[in-house]
C-alpha positions as CSV (number, residue, x, y, z in Angstrom):
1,X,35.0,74.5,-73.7
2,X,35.4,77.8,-75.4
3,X,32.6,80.3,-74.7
4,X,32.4,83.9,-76.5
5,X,30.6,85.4,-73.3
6,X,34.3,85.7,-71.3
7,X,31.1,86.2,-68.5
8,X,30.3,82.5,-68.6
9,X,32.6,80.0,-66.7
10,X,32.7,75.9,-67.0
11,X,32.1,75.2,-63.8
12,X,32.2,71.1,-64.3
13,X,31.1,68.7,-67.5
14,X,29.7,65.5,-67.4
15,X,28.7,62.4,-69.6
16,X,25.6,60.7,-68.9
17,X,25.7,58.7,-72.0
18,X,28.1,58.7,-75.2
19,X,26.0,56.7,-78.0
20,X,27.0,57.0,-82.2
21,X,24.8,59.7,-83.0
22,X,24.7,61.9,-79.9
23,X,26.1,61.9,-76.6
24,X,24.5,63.1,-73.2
25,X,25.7,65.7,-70.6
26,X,25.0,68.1,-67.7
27,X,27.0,71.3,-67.5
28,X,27.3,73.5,-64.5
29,X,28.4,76.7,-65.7
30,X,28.2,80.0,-63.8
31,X,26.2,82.7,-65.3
32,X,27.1,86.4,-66.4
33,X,24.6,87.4,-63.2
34,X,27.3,85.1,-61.1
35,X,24.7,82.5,-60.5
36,X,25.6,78.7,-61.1
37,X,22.8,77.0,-63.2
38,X,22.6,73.5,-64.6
39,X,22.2,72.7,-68.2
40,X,21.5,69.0,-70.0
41,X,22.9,69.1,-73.6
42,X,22.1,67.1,-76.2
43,X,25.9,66.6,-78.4
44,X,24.7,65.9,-81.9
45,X,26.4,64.8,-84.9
46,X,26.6,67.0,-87.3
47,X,24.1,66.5,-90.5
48,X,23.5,67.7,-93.7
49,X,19.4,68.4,-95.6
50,X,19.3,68.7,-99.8
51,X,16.5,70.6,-101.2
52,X,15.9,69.3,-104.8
53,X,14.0,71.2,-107.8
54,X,13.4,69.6,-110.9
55,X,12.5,71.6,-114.0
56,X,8.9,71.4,-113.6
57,X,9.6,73.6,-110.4
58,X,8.6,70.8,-108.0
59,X,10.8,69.9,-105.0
60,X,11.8,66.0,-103.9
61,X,10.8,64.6,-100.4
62,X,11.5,61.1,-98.6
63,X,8.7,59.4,-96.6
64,X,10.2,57.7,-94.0
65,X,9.4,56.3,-90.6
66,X,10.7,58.2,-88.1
67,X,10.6,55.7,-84.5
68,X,11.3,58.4,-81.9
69,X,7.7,60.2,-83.0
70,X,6.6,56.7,-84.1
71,X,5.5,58.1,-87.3
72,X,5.7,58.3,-91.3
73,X,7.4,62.2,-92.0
74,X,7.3,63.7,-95.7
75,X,11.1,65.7,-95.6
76,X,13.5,67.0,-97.7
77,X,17.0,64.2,-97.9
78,X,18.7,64.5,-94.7
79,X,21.7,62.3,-92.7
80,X,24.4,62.8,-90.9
81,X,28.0,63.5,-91.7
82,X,30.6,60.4,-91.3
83,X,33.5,60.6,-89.8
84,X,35.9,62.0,-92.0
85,X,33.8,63.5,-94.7
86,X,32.8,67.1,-95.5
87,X,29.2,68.5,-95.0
88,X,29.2,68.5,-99.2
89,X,30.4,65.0,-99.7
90,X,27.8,63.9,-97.2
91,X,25.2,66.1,-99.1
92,X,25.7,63.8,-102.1
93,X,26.1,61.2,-100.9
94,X,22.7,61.0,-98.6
95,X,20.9,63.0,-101.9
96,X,21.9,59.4,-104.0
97,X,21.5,56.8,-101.2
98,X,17.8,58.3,-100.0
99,X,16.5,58.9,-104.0
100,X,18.9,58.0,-106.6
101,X,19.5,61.9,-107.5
102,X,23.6,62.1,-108.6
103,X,23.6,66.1,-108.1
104,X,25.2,67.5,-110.6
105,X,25.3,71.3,-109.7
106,X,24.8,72.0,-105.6
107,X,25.4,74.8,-103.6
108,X,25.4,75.5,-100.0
109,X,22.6,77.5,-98.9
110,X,23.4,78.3,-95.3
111,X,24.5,75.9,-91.8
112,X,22.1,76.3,-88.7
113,X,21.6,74.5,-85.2
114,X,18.3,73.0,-85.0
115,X,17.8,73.6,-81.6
116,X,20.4,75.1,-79.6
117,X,18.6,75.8,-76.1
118,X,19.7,72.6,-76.1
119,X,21.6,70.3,-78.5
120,X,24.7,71.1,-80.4
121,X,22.9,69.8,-83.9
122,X,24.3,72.1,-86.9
123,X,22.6,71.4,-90.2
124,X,24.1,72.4,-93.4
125,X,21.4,73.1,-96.1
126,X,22.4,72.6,-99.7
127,X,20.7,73.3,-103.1
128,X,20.4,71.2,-106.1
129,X,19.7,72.7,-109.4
130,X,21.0,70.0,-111.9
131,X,21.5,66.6,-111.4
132,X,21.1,62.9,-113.1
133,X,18.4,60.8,-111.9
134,X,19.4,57.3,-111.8
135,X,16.8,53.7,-111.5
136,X,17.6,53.0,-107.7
137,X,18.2,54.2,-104.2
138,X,21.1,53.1,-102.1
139,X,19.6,53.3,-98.9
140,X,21.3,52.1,-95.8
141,X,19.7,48.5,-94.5
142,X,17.5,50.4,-91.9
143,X,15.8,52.9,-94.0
144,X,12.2,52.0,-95.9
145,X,11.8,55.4,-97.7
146,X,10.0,57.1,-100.4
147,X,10.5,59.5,-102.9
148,X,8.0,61.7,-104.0
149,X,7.9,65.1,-106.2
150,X,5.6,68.2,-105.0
151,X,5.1,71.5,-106.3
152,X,6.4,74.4,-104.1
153,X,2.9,75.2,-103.5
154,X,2.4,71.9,-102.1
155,X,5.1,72.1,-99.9
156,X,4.6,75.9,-98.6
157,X,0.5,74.0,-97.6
158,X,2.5,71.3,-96.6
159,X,4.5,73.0,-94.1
């Protein structure tokens, strides 16, 4: 592993578990202050998160259940990147198969981790401007969502 503090050694890596869309390990590493400490980290697929505005300046969210908080969340269209595919071709693709949205103009907005005290998770946040709405979703044979439209005033309460 490649660290850019040259003060931070590997001092030993191990898997716990190694799952589809994260794996499980515990580093030892040894500090900058020369002390060894012990570190669980969450490996993460990456993923990618759409925001959507249509012309009435109101943003899209997906209602889905969510079974590690075992509840309903209201978010913008999210999923993970495949093997093999770019952050942007996974953008689309999860925009259409969560609401049906073909984007037509979409631009990154920025990548972050979503929580890097700890997992390795790095979200890459798009913008759609323009697209084509089409009559169905093509969700994936585990997901129950819907699609609903809010004003950004919504959403800032929301949040």
């Amino acid at each position: 592993m490649q660290y850019d503090n040259k003060n931070i050694d590997l001092i030993s890596s191990d898997y716990l578990y190694k799952g589809k869309v994260l794996n499980l390990r515990i580093d030892k590493i040894r500090t900058t202050l020369k002390k060894n400490i012990v570190r669980e980290i969450a490996e993460h697929s990456p993923a990618v998160a759409v925001v959507v505005l249509n012309p009435k300046n109101q943003i899209c969210l997906v209602s889905q259940y969510r079974h590690a908080i075992n509840a309903k969340t209201l978010e913008i269209p999210a999923g993970l990147v495949d093997e093999g595919e770019s952050p942007l071709e996974a953008a689309k693709r999860e925009l259409f198969e969560e609401t049906g949205i073909k984007a037509i103009n979409i631009e990154k907005v920025l990548s972050f981790y979503t929580s890097p005290g700890f997992s390795t998770e790095l979200i890459h946040l798009y913008y759609v401007s323009d697209y084509k709405a089409t009559i169905s979703q093509n969700k994936d044979d585990a997901e129950n969502i819907s699609v609903f439209w809010y004003s950004i005033h919504d959403v800032l309460e929301k949040i």
